[in-house]
C-alpha positions in Angstrom: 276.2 -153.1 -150.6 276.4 -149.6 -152.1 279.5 -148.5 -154.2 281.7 -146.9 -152.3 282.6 -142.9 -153.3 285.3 -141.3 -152.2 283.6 -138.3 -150.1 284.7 -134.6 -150.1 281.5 -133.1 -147.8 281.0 -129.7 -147.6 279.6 -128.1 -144.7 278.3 -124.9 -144.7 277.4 -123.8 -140.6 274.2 -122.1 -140.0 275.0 -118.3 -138.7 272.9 -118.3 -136.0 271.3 -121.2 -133.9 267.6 -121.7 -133.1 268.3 -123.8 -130.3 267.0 -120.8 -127.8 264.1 -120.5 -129.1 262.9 -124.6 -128.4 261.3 -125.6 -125.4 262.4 -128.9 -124.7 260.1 -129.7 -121.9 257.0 -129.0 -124.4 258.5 -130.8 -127.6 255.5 -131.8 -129.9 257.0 -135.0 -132.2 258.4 -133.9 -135.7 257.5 -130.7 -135.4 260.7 -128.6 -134.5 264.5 -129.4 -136.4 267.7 -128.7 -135.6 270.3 -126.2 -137.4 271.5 -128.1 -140.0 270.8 -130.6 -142.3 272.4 -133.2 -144.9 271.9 -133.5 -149.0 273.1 -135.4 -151.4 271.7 -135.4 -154.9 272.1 -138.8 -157.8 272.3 -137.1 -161.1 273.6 -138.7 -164.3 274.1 -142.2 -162.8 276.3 -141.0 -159.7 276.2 -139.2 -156.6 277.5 -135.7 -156.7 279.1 -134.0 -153.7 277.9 -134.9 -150.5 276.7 -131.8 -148.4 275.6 -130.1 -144.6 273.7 -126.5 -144.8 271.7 -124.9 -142.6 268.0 -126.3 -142.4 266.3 -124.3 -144.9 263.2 -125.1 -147.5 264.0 -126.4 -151.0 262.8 -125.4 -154.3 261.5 -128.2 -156.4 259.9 -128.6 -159.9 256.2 -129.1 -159.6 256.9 -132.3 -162.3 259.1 -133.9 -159.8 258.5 -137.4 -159.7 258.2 -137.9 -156.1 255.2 -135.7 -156.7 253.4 -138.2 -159.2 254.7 -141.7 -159.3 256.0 -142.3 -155.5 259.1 -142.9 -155.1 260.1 -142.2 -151.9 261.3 -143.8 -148.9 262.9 -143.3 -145.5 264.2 -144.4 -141.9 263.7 -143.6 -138.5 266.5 -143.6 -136.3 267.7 -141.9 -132.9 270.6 -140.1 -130.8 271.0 -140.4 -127.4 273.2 -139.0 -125.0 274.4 -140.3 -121.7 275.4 -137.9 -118.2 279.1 -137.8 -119.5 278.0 -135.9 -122.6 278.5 -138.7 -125.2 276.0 -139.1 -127.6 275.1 -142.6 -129.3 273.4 -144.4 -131.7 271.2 -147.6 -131.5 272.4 -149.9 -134.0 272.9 -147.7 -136.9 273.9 -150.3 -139.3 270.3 -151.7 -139.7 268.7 -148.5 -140.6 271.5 -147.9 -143.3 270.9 -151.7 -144.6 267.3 -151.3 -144.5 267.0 -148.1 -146.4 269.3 -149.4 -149.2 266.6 -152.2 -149.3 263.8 -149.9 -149.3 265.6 -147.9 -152.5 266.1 -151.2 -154.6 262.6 -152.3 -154.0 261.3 -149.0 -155.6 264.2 -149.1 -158.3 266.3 -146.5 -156.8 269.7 -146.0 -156.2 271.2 -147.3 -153.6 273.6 -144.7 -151.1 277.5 -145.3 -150.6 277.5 -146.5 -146.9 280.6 -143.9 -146.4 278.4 -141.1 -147.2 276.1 -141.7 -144.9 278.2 -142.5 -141.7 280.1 -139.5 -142.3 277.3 -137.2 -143.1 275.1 -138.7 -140.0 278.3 -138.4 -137.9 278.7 -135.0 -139.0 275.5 -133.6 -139.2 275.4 -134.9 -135.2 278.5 -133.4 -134.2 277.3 -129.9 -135.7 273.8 -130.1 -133.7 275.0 -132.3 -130.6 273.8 -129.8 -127.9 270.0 -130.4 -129.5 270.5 -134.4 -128.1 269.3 -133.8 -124.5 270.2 -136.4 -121.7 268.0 -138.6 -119.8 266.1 -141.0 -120.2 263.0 -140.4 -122.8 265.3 -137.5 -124.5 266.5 -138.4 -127.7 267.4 -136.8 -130.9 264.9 -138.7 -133.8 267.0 -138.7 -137.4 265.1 -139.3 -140.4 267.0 -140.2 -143.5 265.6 -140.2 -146.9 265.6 -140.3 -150.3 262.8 -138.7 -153.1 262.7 -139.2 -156.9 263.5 -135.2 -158.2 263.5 -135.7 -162.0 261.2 -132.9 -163.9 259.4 -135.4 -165.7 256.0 -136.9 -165.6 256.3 -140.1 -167.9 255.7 -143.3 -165.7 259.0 -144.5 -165.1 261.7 -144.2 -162.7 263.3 -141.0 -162.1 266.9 -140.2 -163.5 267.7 -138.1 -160.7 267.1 -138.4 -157.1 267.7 -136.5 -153.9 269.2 -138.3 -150.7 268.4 -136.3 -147.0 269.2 -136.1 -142.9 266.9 -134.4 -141.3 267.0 -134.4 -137.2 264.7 -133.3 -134.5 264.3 -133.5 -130.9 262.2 -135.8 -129.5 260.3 -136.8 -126.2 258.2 -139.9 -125.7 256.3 -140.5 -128.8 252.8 -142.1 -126.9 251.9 -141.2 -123.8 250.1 -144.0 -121.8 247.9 -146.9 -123.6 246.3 -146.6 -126.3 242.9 -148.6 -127.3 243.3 -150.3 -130.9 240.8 -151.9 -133.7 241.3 -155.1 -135.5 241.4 -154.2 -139.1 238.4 -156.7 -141.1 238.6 -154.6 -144.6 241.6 -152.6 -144.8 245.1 -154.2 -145.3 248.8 -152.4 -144.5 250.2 -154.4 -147.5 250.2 -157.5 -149.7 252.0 -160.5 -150.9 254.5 -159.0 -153.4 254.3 -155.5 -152.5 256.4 -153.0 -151.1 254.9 -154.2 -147.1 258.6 -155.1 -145.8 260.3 -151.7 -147.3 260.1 -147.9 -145.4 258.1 -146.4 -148.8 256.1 -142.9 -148.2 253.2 -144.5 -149.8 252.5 -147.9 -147.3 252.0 -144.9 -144.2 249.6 -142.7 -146.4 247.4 -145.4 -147.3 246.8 -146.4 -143.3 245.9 -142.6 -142.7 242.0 -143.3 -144.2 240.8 -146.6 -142.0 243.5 -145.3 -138.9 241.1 -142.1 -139.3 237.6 -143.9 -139.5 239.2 -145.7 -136.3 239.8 -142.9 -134.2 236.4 -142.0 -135.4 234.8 -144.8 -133.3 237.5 -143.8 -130.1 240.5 -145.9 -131.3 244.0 -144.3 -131.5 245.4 -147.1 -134.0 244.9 -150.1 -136.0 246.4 -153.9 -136.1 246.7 -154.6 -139.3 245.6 -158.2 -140.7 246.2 -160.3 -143.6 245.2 -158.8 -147.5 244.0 -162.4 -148.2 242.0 -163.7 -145.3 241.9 -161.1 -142.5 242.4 -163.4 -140.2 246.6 -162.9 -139.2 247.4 -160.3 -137.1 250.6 -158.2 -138.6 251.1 -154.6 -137.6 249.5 -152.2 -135.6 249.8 -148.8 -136.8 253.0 -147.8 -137.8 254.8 -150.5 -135.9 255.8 -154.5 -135.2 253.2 -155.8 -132.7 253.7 -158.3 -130.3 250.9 -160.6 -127.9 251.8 -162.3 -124.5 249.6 -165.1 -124.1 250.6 -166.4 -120.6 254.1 -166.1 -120.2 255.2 -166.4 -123.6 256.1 -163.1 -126.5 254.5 -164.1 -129.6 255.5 -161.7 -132.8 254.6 -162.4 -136.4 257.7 -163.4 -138.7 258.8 -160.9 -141.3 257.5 -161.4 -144.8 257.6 -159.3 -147.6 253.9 -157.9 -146.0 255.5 -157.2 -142.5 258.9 -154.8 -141.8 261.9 -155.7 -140.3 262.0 -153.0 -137.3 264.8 -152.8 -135.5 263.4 -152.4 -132.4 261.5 -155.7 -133.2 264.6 -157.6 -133.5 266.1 -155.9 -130.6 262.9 -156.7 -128.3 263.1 -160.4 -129.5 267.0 -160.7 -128.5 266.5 -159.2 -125.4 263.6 -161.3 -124.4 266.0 -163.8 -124.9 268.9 -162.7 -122.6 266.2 -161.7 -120.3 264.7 -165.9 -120.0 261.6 -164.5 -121.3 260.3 -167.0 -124.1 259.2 -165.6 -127.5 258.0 -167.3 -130.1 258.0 -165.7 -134.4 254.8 -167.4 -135.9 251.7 -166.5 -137.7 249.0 -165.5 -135.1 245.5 -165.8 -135.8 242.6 -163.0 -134.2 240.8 -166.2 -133.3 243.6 -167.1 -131.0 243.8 -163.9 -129.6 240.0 -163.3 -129.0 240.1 -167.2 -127.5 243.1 -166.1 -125.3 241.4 -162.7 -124.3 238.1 -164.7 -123.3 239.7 -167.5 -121.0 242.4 -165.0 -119.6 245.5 -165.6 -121.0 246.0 -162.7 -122.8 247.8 -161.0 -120.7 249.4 -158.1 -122.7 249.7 -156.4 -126.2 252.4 -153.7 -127.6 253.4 -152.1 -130.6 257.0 -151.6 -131.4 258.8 -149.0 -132.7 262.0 -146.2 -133.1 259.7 -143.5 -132.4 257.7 -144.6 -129.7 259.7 -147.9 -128.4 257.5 -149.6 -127.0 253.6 -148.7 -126.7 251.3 -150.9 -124.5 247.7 -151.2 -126.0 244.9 -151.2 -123.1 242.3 -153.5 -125.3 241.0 -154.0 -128.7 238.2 -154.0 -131.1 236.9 -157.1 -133.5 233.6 -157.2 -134.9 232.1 -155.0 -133.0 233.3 -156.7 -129.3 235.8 -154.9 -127.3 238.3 -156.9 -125.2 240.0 -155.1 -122.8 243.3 -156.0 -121.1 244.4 -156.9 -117.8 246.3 -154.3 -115.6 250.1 -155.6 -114.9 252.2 -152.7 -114.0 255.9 -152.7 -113.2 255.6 -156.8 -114.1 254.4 -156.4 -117.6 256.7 -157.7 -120.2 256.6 -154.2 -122.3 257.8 -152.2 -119.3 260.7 -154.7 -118.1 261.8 -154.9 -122.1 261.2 -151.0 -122.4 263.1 -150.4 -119.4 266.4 -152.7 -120.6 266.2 -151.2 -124.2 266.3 -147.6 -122.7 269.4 -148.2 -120.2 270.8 -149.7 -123.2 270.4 -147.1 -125.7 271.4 -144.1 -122.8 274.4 -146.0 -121.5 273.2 -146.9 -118.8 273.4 -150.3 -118.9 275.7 -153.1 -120.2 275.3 -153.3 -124.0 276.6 -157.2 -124.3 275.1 -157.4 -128.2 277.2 -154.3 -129.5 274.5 -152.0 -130.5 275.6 -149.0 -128.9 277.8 -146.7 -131.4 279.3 -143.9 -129.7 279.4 -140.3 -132.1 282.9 -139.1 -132.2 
């Protein structure tokens, strides 16, 4: 845990809002931003005062770290609010745990856990009217931190830079997408940085998720660095497989992130009588399964899109396409109790729902 500072945040209110200007019907993702903004900078071994300005550009050094070596991370998170007005968050706590793991793994600092809850809280309360209800409206909050010391030696930076950043969001993926088995390209490796949110892992999926959509493929699963044979990831999120009537999910690893909305999809499978299983999964059992008719579904899993059924995959140049379920399918039942959950709409018997007050 992160030391704890005693926090003196300084808000400085935007003069005018841009909110007008936004049409929320037509939102395209992480594109628009809302008025305000948090920073916090590390400098000289502790963080200074904590802050909330209007949404602005920032000057940096050209030297900056960041720019050379890396260091960089981040976290997806959302808002949500209900028909009373009342916006929440989905189980906050994770994303706040998980970037502090993120930092240490790239030998940065870790933030105070009281500056962040009060800056999120905050910065929300400032911009609450850009949190839209219904279902599929949500506010998407990305925290992060950058390496900002003018200095190009290979080492870690002395001084570092700590952001919120919101902006409305709609669904992230619409329908299914159609996926290839990576054969050459890995996410990540044994003893890298595959389990933390760095900038870099999601730069280097960019080139093979490109040669893929090349070939008519929106994303990739990701396999195994050793053997190619594991299924991981697929894109940017957790992936799961129903074979039958059971979930099947890979376990975490240092390779394979923690997503929240993994975990939460696994739980509620759980209270839900749906069985999933956490094991290694091999392509060859998902091929085998696709060829005798098991397979019955695939999804990726994620903050930004929640849940995003894939319609049939590529390996070695055979395409196996997936069976139509509708309003049974596992990912829309599980989508369906996750969203009533997250809009209030539904009992929240786990605790994850934190209202913003």
């Amino acid at each position: 845990m992160s030391k704890n500072y005693t926090s003196n945040l300084h808000i400085e209110k935007a003069a005018t809002s841009k909110i007008g200007d936004v049409n929320f019907a037509d939102l395209t993702f992480g594109r628009t931003f809302t008025d305000h903004m948090f920073i916090c900078d590390f400098v000289n071994g502790e963080w200074q005062q904590p802050k909330i300005m209007p949404y602005q550009a920032m000057s940096m050094d050209p030297s900056a770290r960041v720019f050379h070596y890396g260091q960089a991370v981040f976290e997806g998170m959302k808002a949500y609010k209900d028909d009373e007005d009342r916006v929440f968050l989905f189980r906050p706590d994770q994303n706040f745990n998980r970037i502090n793991k993120s930092c240490a793994r790239l030998a940065m600092p870790e933030f105070p856990e009281n500056y962040f809850f009060e800056g999120l809280t905050t910065l929300l309360n400032l911009d609450k009217e850009w949190v839209k209800s219904g279902v599929g409206n949500s506010l998407y909050i990305r925290p992060f931190a950058i390496a900002i010391d003018s200095a190009i030696a290979a080492a870690p930076s002395e001084s570092y830079r700590f952001m919120i950043i919101c902006s409305p969001a709609k669904a992230y993926y619409k329908g299914t997408v159609k996926v290839l088995i990576a054969e050459e390209f890995s996410r990540s490796a044994n003893g890298g940085v595959g389990y933390a949110k760095a900038a870099g892992n999601y730069a280097a999926q960019f080139y093979p998720t490109n040669l893929a959509q090349k070939k008519g493929y929106q994303q990739v699963i990701w396999t195994d660095a050793d053997t190619h044979t594991f299924l991981e990831e697929a894109g940017t999120m957790n992936v799961f497989f129903r074979i039958d009537d059971t979930l099947i999910t890979a376990p975490t690893s240092d390779r394979i992130l923690d997503g929240v909305t993994r975990k939460s999809l696994i739980q509620l499978a759980k209270d839900n009588d749906i069985k999933c299983e956490v094991r290694p999964i091999k392509v060859s059992e998902i091929v085998e399964a696709s060829k005798n008719g098991s397979l019955k579904e695939i999804f990726g899993a994620g903050t930004a899109a929640v849940i995003s059924p894939i319609e049939g995959f590529e390996y070695k140049e055979n395409y196996y396409e997936l069976p139509e379920i509708n309003d049974q399918s596992y990912s829309s039942i599980l989508k369906g109790k996750m969203l009533s959950i997250q809009h209030n709409l539904a009992e929240d018997k786990n605790g994850w729902r934190h209202e913003v007050k």
